[in-house]
C-alpha positions in Angstrom: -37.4 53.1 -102.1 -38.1 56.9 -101.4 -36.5 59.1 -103.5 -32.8 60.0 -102.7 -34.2 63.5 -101.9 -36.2 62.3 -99.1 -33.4 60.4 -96.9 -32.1 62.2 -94.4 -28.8 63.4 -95.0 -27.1 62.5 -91.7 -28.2 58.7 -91.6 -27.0 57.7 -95.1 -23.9 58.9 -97.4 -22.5 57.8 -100.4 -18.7 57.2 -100.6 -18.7 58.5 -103.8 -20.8 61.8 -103.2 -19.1 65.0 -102.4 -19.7 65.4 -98.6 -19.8 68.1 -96.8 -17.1 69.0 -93.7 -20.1 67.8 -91.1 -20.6 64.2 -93.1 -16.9 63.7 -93.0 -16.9 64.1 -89.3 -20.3 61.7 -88.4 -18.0 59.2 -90.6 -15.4 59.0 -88.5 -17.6 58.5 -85.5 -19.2 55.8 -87.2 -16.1 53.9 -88.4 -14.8 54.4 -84.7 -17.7 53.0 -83.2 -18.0 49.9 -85.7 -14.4 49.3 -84.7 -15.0 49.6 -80.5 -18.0 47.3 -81.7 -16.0 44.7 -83.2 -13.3 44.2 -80.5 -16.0 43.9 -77.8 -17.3 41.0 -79.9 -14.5 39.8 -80.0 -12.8 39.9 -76.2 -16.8 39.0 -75.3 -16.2 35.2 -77.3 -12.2 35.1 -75.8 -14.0 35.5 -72.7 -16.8 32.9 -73.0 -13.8 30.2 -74.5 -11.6 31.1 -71.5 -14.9 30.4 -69.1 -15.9 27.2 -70.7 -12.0 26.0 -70.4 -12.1 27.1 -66.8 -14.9 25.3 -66.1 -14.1 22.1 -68.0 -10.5 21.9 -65.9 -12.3 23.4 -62.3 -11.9 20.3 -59.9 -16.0 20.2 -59.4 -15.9 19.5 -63.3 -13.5 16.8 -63.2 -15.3 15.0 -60.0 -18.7 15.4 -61.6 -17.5 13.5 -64.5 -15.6 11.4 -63.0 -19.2 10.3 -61.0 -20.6 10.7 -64.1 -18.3 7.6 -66.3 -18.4 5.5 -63.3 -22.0 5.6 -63.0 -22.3 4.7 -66.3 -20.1 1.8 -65.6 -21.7 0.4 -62.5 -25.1 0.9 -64.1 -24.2 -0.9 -67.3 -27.5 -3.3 -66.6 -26.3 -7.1 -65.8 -26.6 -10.3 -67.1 -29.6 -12.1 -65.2 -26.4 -14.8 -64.2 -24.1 -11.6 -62.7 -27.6 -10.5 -60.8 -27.7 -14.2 -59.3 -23.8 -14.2 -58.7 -24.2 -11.4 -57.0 -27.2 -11.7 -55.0 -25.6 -15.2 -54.1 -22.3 -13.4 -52.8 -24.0 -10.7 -50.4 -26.3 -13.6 -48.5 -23.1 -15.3 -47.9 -21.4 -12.4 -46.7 -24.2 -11.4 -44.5 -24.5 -15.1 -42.9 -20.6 -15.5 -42.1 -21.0 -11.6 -40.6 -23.5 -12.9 -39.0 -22.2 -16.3 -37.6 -18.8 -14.4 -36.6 -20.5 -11.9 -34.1 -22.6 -14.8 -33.0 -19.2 -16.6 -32.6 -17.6 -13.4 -30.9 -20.7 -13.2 -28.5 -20.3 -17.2 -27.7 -16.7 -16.7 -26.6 -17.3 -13.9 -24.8 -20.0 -15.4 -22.9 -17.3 -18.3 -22.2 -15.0 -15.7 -21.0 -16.9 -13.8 -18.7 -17.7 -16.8 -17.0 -14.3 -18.8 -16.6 -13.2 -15.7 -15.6 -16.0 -15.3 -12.8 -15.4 -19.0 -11.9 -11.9 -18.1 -11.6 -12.6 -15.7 -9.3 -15.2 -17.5 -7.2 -12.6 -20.2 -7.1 -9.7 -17.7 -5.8 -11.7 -16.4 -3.4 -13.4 -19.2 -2.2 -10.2 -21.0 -1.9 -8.2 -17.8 -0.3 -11.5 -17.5 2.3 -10.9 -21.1 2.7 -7.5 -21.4 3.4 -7.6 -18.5 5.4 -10.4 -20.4 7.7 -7.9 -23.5 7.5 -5.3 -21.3 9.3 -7.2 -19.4 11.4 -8.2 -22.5 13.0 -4.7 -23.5 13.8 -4.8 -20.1 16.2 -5.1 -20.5 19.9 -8.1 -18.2 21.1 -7.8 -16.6 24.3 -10.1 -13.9 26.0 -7.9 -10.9 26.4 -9.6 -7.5 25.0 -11.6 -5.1 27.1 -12.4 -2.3 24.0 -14.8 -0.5 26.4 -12.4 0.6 29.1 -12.6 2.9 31.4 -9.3 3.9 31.0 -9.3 3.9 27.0 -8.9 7.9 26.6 -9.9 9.9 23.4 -12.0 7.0 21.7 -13.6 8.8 18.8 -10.1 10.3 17.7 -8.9 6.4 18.2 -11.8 5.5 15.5 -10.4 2.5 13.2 -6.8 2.9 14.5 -5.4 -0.7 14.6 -3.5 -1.3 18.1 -1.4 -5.1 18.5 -0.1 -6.4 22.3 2.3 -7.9 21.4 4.0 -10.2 24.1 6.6 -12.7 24.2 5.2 -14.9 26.3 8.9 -17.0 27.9 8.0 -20.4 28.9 9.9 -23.2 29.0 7.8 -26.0 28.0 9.2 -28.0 25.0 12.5 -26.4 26.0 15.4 -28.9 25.5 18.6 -28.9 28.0 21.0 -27.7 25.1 19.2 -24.6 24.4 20.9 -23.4 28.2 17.6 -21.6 28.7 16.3 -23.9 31.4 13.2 -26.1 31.2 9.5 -26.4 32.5 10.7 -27.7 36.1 13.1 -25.7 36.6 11.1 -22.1 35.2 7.4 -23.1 36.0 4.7 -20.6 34.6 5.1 -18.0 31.9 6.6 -14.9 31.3 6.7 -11.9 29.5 10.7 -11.0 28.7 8.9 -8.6 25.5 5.8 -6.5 25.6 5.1 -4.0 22.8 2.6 -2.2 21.1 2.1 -1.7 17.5 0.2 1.3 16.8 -1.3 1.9 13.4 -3.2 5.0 13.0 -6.7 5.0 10.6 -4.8 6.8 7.8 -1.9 3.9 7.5 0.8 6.6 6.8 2.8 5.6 10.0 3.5 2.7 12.4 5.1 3.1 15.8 6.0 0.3 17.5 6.8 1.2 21.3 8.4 -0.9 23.6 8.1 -1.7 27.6 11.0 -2.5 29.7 9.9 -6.0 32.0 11.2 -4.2 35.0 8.9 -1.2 34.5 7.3 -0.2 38.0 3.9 -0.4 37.7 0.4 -0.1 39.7 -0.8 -3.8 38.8 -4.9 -4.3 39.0 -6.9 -6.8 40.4 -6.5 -9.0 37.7 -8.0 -13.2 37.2 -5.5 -15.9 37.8 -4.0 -17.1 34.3 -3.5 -21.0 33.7 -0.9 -20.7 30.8 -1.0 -24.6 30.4 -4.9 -24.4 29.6 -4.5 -20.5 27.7 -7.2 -19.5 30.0 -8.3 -17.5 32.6 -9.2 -19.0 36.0 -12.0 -17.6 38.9 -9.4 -16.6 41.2 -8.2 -13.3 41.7 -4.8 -12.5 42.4 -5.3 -8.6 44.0 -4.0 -5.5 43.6 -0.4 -4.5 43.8 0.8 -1.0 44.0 4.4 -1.9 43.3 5.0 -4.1 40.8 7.3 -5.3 38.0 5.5 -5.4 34.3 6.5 -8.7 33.8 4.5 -10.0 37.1 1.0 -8.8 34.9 1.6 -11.5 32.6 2.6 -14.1 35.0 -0.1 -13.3 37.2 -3.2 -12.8 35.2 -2.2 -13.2 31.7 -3.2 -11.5 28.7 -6.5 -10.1 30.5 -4.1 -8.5 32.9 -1.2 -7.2 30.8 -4.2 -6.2 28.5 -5.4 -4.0 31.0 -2.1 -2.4 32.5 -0.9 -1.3 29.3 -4.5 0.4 28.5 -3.8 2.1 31.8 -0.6 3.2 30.6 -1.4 4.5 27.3 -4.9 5.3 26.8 -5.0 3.2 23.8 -7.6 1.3 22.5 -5.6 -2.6 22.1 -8.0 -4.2 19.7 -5.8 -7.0 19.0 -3.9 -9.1 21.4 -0.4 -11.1 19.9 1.1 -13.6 22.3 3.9 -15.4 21.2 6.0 -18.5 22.4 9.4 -17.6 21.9 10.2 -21.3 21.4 8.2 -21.0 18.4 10.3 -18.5 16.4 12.7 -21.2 15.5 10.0 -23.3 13.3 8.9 -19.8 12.4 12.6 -18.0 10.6 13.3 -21.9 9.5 9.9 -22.5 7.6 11.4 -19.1 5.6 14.6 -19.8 5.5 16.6 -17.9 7.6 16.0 -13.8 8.5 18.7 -11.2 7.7 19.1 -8.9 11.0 21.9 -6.5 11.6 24.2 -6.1 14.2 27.0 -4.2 15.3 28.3 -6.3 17.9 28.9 -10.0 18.4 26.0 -11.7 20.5 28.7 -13.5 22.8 26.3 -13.9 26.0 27.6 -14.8 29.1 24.8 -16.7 30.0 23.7 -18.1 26.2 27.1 -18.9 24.8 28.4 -17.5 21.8 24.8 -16.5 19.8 26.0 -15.1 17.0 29.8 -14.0 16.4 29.3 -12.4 12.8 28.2 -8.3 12.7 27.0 -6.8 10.1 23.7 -8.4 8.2 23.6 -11.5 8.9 21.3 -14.3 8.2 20.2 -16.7 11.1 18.6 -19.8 11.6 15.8 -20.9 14.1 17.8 -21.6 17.0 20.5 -18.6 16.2 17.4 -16.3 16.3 15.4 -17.6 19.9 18.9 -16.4 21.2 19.2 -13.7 20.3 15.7 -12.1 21.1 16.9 -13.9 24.8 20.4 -12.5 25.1 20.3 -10.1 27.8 24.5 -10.4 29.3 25.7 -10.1 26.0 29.8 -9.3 26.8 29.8 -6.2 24.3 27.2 -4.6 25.5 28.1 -1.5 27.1 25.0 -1.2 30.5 24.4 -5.4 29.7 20.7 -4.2 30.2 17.2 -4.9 29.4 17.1 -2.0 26.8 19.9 -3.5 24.6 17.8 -6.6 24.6 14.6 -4.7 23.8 16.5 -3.2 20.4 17.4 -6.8 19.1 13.9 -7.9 20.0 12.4 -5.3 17.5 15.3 -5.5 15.5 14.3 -9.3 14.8 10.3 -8.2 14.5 10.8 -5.8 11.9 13.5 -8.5 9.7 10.6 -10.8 10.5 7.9 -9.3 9.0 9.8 -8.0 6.0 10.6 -11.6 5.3 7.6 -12.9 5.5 5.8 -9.7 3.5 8.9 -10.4 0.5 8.4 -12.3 -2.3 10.6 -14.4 -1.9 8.0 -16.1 0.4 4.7 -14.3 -0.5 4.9 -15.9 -4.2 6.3 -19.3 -2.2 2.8 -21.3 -1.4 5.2 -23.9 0.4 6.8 -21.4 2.6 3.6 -19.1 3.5 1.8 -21.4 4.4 5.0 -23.4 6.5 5.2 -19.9 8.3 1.5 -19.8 8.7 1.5 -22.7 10.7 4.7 -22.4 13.0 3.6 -19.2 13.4 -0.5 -20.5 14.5 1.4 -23.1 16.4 3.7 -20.8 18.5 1.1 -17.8 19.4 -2.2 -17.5 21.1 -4.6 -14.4 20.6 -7.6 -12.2 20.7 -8.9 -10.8 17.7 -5.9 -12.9 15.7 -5.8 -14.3 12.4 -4.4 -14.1 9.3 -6.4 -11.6 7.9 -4.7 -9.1 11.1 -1.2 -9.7 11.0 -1.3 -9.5 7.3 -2.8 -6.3 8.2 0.4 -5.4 10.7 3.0 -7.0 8.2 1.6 -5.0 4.9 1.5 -1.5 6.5 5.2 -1.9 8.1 6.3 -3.5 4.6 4.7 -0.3 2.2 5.6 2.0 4.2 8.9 3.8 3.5 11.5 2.9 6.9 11.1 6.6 7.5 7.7 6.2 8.3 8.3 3.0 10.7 9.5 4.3 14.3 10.7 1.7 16.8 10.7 3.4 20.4 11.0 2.5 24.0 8.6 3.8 26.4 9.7 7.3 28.5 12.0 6.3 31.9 14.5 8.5 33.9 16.9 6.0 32.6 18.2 4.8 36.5 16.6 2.1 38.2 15.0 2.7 41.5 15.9 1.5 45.0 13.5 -1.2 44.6 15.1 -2.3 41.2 12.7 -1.5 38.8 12.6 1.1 35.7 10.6 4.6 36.1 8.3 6.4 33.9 8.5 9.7 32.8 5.0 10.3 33.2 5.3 14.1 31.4 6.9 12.7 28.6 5.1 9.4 28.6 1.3 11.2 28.4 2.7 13.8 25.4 3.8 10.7 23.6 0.7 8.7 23.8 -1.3 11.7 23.2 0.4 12.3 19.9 -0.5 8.2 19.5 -4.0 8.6 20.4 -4.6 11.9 18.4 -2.3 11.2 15.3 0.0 14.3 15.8 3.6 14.8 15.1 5.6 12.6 17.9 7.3 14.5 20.5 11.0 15.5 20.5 12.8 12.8 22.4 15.7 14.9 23.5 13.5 17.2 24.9 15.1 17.3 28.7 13.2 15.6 31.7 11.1 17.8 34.5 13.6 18.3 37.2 10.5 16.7 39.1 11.3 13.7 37.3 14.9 13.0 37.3 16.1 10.4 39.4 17.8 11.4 42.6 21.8 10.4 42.1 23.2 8.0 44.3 26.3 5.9 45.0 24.8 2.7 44.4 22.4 3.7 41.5 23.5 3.0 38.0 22.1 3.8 34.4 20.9 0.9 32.7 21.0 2.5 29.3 23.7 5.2 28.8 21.4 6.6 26.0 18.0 5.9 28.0 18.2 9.2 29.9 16.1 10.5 27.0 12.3 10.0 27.2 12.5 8.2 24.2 15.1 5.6 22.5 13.7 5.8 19.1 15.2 4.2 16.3 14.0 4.5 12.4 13.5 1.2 10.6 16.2 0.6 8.3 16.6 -2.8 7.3 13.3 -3.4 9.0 10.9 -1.5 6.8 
């Protein structure tokens, strides 16, 4: 050690020396300092405790050891028999994985192809039974699509247009059904002729009527043989003045085919003839058809056709009457147009019918219509396929949509008997047909040019038919 001498004074005292004022003071900063020392120390190892409990509690911690033990656990090495056990367990879990999608894929391959012989068998048995019936359909040649007098074509592209006529003959007619027979009625007539329109978009159908005692300009038209449903080389000529009716009975479909194109300007791509004889097999192989009326079919020439009003269902033979009724005691003008309303009053209860479930879901009954109905009606362009066609559309519409009209007259028979056109009112309605516009208003008033000249011996045969139109929406019929 150096002598005491030789320390410096300020870096080392004695307790026990006498100190100067100076020492006393560097004390107390030193005794300060070792005391500011000693509490850092001591927050600095609360501090590092508080960290190291922190971090053993922090979720991290917990997880880590957590993977930590059960590592430990799962690789705890095995006994040489677990490793077997084991190895034994996966292969069998991997072969019955295996033979279950292999299973899976077996019955799916089963599936897919029942299901795709069901469907070959559906359709080949719907194409086949609708070949069965469409052979049961008379065929005659009635169409002429490339008419001269077919007006506005392109806007007429895939619009669907059904003749429908009721052809009147007598054969098969019994005495008791007051209606006359084959001698006594020779030939064929048409008591109904209407026209179904259905325009390419589907979201109408207008079914417009023609009165049988419509004047007309009739063609030349081929003789019609109705007992062979053919067309014969003579040529009955031109008429100028004619009833509507005498088309039919003079030429046939071909000829009423061709007057109503003249009329119109439409496009008839499908040609309906139908035996009214044949509507009783027809409503009886469904059952009966609900139609409604307001008055009692008492006819004076028919008998008492059906007494009820309201709906009513009728049979076979209550329904041939009562698209014939044409005296019926309550009706107000006992005219041709009253007849007309019944007549599409039974079409429309007809179709709906037939479109129900009732007899859709009914094989027996489908196909018992089916047949009446191939056995009673003769066509062009006809088969099941088209008056499925007709029937859907006027069944999914809503009856707002489904307009039942008569063709434009003056309302008053002429001097020569026989019902007038409105021509005006007649072109704006088939214009609106041809072109798919809104229909003309049917109140609109008749061209002064156009009115019937009042006389003493003239007489309405509709009091409502003064209008251009007698339209009526589809209620029950829809």
């Amino acid at each position: 050690m150096p002598p005491r001498a030789a320390l410096d004074p300020l870096t080392m005292t004695d307790e026990m020396e006498a100190i100067d004022e100076a020492t006393q003071y560097r004390r107390k900063i030193d005794h300060t300092l070792a005391r500011f020392s000693a509490a850092h120390d001591e927050m600095e190892a609360e501090e590092a405790k508080r960290r190291e409990r922190r971090e053993r509690l922090s979720p991290t911690s917990l997880i880590e050891s957590t993977r930590t033990a059960l590592q430990r656990v799962v690789t705890t090495a095995p006994s040489p028999e677990e490793e077997d056990h084991a190895e034994a367990e996966l292969t069998r879990l991997q072969e019955k994985k295996q033979q279950k999608i292999e299973r899976s894929a077996r019955f799916g391959r089963i599936a897919a192809a029942v299901v795709a012989g069901l469907v070959f068998l559906g359709i080949g048995g719907a194409w086949g039974a609708q070949t069965y019936f469409d052979a049961k359909f008379t065929q005659v040649s009635a169409l002429d699509e490339n008419s001269s007098d077919i007006q506005d074509a392109d806007a007429q592209a895939n619009d669907e247009n059904f003749l429908m006529v009721g052809s009147d003959t007598r054969d098969g007619a019994s005495a008791e059904e007051g209606v006359g027979t084959a001698d006594s009625n020779p030939g064929a007539r048409s008591d109904t002729v209407m026209v179904a329109h259905i325009p390419a978009d589907r979201k109408r159908v207008v079914v417009t009527s023609f009165p049988r005692d419509l004047e007309i300009d009739r063609p030349d038209c081929q003789r019609w043989d109705p007992a062979q449903n053919k067309t014969t080389d003579q040529v009955s000529p031109r008429q100028k003045i004619a009833k509507l009716n005498t088309a039919y009975a003079v030429g046939g479909p071909a000829c009423v085919t061709k007057v109503i194109q003249q009329l119109t300007g439409l496009r008839i791509n499908h040609f309906v003839g139908i035996d009214f004889n044949g509507f009783k097999e027809m409503v009886d192989a469904v059952h009966g058809v609900t139609v409604h009326t307001d008055i009692p079919i008492d006819d004076e020439i028919l008998g008492k056709v059906l007494m009820q009003t309201g709906d009513v269902t009728i049979s076979g033979d209550q329904a041939l009457n009562f698209v014939r009724a044409r005296h019926v005691k309550a009706d107000v003008a006992k005219s041709d147009y009253d007849r007309i309303k019944r007549q599409q009053e039974f079409i429309g209860a007809l179709l709906k019918k037939v479109m129900s479930s009732d007899v859709v879901l009914d094989p027996g009954k489908l196909s018992d219509f089916i047949s009446a109905f191939a056995k009673a009606t003769f066509g062009d362009n006809l088969g099941v396929k088209q008056m499925m066609t007709l029937a859907q559309s006027m069944k999914g519409l809503d009856s707002s949509k489904i307009t039942f009209l008569t063709v434009p007259t003056v309302g008053m028979a002429n001097s020569r008997g026989n019902e007038v056109l409105v021509v005006s009112k007649t072109k704006a309605l088939f214009d609106a047909l041809r072109n798919n516009t809104p229909l003309p208003d049917p109140n609109a008033p008749v061209p002064v040019s156009e009115q019937a000249p009042p006389t003493s011996t003239s007489k309405s045969k509709s009091s409502g038919n003064s209008k251009p139109t007698s339209t009526r929406k589809s209620t029950s019929n829809g």
